[in-house]
Each structure stands twice: as C-alpha cells, then as structure tokens.
C-alpha positions in Angstrom: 101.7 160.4 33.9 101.5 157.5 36.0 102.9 154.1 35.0 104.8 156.4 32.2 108.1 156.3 32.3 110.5 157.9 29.6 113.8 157.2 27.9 116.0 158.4 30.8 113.7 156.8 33.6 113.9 153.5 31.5 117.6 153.8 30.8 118.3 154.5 34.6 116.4 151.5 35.8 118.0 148.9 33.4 121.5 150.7 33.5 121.3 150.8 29.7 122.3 153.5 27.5 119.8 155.7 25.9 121.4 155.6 22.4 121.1 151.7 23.1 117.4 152.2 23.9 116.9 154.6 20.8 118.9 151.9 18.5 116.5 148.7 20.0 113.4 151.3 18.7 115.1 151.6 15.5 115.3 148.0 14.5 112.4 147.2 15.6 113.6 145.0 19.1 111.7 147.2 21.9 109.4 149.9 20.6 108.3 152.6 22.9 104.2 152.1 24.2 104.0 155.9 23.2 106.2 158.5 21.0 104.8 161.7 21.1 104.7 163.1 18.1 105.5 166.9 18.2 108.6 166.2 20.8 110.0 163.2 19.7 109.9 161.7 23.6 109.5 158.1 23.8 107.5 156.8 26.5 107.4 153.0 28.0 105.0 151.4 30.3 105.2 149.0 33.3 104.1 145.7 31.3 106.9 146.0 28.7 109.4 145.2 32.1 109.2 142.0 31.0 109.9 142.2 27.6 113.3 143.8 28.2 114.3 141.9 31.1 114.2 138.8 28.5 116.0 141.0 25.9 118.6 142.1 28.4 118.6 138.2 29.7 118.9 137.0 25.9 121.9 139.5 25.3 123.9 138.7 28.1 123.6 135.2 26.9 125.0 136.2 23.4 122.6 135.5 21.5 122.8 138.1 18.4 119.9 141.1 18.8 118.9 140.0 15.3 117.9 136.0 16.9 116.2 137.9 19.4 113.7 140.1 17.9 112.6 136.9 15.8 112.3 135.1 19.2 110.3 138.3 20.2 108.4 138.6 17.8 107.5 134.5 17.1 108.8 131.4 19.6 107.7 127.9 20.4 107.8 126.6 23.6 110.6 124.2 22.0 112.2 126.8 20.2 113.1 128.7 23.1 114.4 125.4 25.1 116.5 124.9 21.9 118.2 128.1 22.2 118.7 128.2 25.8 120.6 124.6 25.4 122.7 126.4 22.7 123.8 129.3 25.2 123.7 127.0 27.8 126.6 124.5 26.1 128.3 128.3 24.9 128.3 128.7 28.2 129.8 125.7 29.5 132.5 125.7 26.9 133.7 129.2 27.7 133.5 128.5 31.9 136.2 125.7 30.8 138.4 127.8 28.9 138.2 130.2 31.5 139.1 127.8 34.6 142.2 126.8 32.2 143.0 130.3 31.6 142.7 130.9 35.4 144.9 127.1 35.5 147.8 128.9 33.3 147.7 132.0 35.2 148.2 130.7 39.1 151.1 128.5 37.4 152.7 131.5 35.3 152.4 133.0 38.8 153.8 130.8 40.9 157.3 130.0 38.4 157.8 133.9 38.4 157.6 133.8 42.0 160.2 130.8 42.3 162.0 133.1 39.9 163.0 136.0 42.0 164.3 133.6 44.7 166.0 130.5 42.5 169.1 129.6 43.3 172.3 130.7 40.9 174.9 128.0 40.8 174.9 125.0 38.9 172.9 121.8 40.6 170.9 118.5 40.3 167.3 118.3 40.2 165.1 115.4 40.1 162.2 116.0 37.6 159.3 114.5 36.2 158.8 114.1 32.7 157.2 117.3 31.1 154.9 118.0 27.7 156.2 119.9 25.3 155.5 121.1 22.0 158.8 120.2 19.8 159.9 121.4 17.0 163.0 120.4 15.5 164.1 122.7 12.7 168.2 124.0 12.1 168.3 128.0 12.5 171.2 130.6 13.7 169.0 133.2 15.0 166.8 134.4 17.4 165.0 136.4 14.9 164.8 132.5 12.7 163.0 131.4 16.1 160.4 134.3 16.1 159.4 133.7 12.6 158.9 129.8 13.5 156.9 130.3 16.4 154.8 132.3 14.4 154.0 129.6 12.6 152.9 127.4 15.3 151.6 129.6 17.8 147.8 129.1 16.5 148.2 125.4 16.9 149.9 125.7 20.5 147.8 128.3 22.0 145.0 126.7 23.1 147.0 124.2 25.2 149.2 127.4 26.6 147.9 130.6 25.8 150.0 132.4 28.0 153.7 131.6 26.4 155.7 134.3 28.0 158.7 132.7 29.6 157.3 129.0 28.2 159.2 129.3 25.0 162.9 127.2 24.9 165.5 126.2 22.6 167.9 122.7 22.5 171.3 122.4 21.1 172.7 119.2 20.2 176.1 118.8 21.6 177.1 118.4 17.7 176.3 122.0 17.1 177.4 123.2 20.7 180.9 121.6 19.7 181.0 123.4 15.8 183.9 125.6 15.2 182.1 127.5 12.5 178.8 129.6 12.8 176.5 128.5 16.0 173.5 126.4 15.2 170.0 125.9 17.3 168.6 122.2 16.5 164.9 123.4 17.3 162.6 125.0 19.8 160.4 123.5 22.3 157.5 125.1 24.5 156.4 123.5 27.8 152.9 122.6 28.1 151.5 122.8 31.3 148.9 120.0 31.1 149.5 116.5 29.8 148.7 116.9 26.2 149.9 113.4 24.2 152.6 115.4 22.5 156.5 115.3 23.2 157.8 114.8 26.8 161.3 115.8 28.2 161.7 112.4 30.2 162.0 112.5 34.2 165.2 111.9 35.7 168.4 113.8 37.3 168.9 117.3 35.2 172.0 120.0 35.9 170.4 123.1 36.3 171.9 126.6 36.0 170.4 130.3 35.9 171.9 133.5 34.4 171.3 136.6 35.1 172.6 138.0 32.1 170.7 139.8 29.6 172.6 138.5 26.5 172.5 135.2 25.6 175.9 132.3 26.2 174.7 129.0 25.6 178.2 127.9 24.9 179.5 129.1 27.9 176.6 127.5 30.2 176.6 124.4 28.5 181.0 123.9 29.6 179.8 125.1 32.9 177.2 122.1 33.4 179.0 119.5 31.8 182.3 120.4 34.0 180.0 120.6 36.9 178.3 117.1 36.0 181.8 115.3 35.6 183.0 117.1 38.5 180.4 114.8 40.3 181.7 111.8 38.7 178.1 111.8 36.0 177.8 112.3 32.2 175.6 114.5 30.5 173.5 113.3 27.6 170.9 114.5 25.0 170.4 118.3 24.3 171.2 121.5 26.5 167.5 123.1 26.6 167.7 126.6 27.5 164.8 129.3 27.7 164.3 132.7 29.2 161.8 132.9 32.4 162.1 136.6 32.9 162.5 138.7 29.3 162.6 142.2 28.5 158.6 141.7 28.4 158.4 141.2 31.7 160.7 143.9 33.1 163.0 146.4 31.7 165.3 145.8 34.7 168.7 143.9 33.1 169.8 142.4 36.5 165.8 140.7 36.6 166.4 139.0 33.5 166.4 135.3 34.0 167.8 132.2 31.7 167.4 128.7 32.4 170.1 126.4 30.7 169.6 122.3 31.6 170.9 119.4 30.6 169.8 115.7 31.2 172.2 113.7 33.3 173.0 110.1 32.2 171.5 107.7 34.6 
C-alpha cells in the first residue's frame, strides 16, 4: 500500500534492528501507524520519519529511551533547549577526554618507538623536570608493588590512563647498600602532563638500558655510579628504575626493556 512501509522496510532505511523496532513498540517510544491484527505485521507511515529521526538523534546523544519517550510524548520549547545543553556539555566533556586519550596514545607511541632503537651503554642526558605520582612506602617485592598500585590506580588514571611501561620504582642508596634482604623505598608513575604533583627535577641523569628479562637493580646501579665517577661526577638522590617494554607488551625476552637512572650531582 502506498506510503506503507513495514518493519523490515523501516528497519532497512534507519539501519536499525527489527527486535529494536519491536522493543520501541513495546514501551511505548514509536508505535506502529497500523498493526494488523490477524498477522501481527506492523506497519509505519511517511510522517512518523520524523519522529524517529529525533529518537534516533536523541539516542545517539545518550539521552536514556526512558527521557525520550517523556520528551515525545510532552516538551517545552525550553525543556528541549535544556536537554540539548545537557548533551551538549556531555559531549564536550567526553571530546576532552578523548583528545587526552588520543594525547597519551601518540606519546605511548612515540617512547616505544625510541625503544626499539635506544642506545645500550651507560650515558648522560640532560632532562627536564618531569610529573610524577610518588609514593613512598618500604616493600621487598614486586608482588608488594602490584598490590600498592592497586590502591592508587583509580586516583592516577585519569591523569595516565594508559600506565603500561609508565610505572617505576626508586631505591635509596641506603637500601641499594644493605647487606641483608633488598628493599624498594617506593614507586613512582610518570605523568605525562604537568599535573601539580611530584617532579623528578631537570638536570644531568646517567642513563642505562637492559635487555634482560629479570630484574638487577644492584647490579645497574654499580654500573652507573662507576660510570659517573669514571667522568669525574657524583651521583645523588635515588636510582629510579622502570620497565618500558614488559611481558605485556611482547613475549619476546630479548624485547624486553629496563630503564635504570640516576641524578648526577651538579
């Protein structure tokens, strides 16, 4: 019948499901213009385009299908300006998260890039101070660590929310030093926007990168301060050491990547 259209024709036009289109009759959202009543078949006409097009609209906004149908069914002029302004700051607040998220990624990017081709031995950089989240707590484990950045991963994440590879640890050279049982002073995770939290300060910093897939912080840690002296320097503060590559990232032992640094006195 002309300006009829059924179910399918309807869900074909709007690429909407059917069941979607059955469940909008249910509740009441977008009732059919005709249902026959010995088949079942729903049938819609031309002048309720409209009427979905603002459902569909409404929807993709977010705005719940329960908000809708009392829009649809009852609406001011002001009303509706009210909750377009809603959606419309929802909106803005999730195009910034997403440019940060997009922000984290090219920069997550980018280090594991420098990773495959950083240099091995031990030298100088100059670097600018950093942001960090720090938190200084005594534990002997890795495991200790995991728990602990449990613990403050809901506070952290919005400023990194991708922490793979972001994640470090710092050693006093008290503890680096102790005969008995090796001791972490704390872990630290670098921020990657200024955030009014802890810095590592800028200046010179002895660098080193293993590629070994077990952990010897005591063993990097003689290698830099040798390597510092040999230059005629001191070393001061913590060694902070943190993976880049992890078993996360690849399965390959000989990609895995630790960085172990140390400030150099200026």
């Amino acid at each position: 019948m002309k300006n009829q259209f059924t179910i399918g024709q309807m869900s074909k036009l709007y690429d909407i499901p059917v069941k979607t289109l059955r469940y909008y009759d249910e509740i009441g959202l977008f009732t059919p213009f005709h249902t026959d009543s010995e088949t079942g078949y729903r049938y819609y006409r031309a002048e309720q385009f409209q009427q979905l097009d603002m459902i569909s609209f409404l929807k993709g906004l977010g705005v719940p299908l329960k908000e809708i149908k009392q829009k649809m069914e009852h609406s001011t002029l002001d009303q509706f300006l009210h909750t377009l302004e809603k959606y419309e700051e929802t909106t803005r607040r999730k195009m910034d998260e997403l440019q940060t998220t997009h922000r984290h990624l090219s920069q997550k990017i980018q280090q594991l890039q420098l990773a495959k081709t950083m240099e091995r031995g031990p030298m100088l950089s100059s670097l600018p101070k950093r942001s960090i989240w720090k938190e200084e707590r005594s534990f002997s484990s890795l495991d200790d660590m995991e728990v602990l950045l449990r613990e403050i991963k809901k506070t952290v994440n919005h400023m990194t929310p991708i922490m793979v590879g972001s994640v470090g640890l710092f050693v006093s050279p008290d503890n680096m030093s102790r005969e008995e049982g090796f001791i972490y002073d704390g872990l630290y995770i670098l921020l990657e926007e200024e955030s009014g939290y802890d810095i590592l300060p800028e200046g010179t910093y002895a660098t080193v990168y293993s590629l070994e897939d077990r952990r010897r912080d005591s063993f990097y840690y003689k290698m830099l301060v040798h390597f510092v002296s040999g230059l005629g320097m001191e070393t001061e503060g913590p060694l902070y050491t943190r993976q880049i590559v992890d078993s996360f990232i690849s399965h390959m032992k000989d990609e895995r990547l630790t960085e172990y640094q140390i400030k150099v006195r200026d």
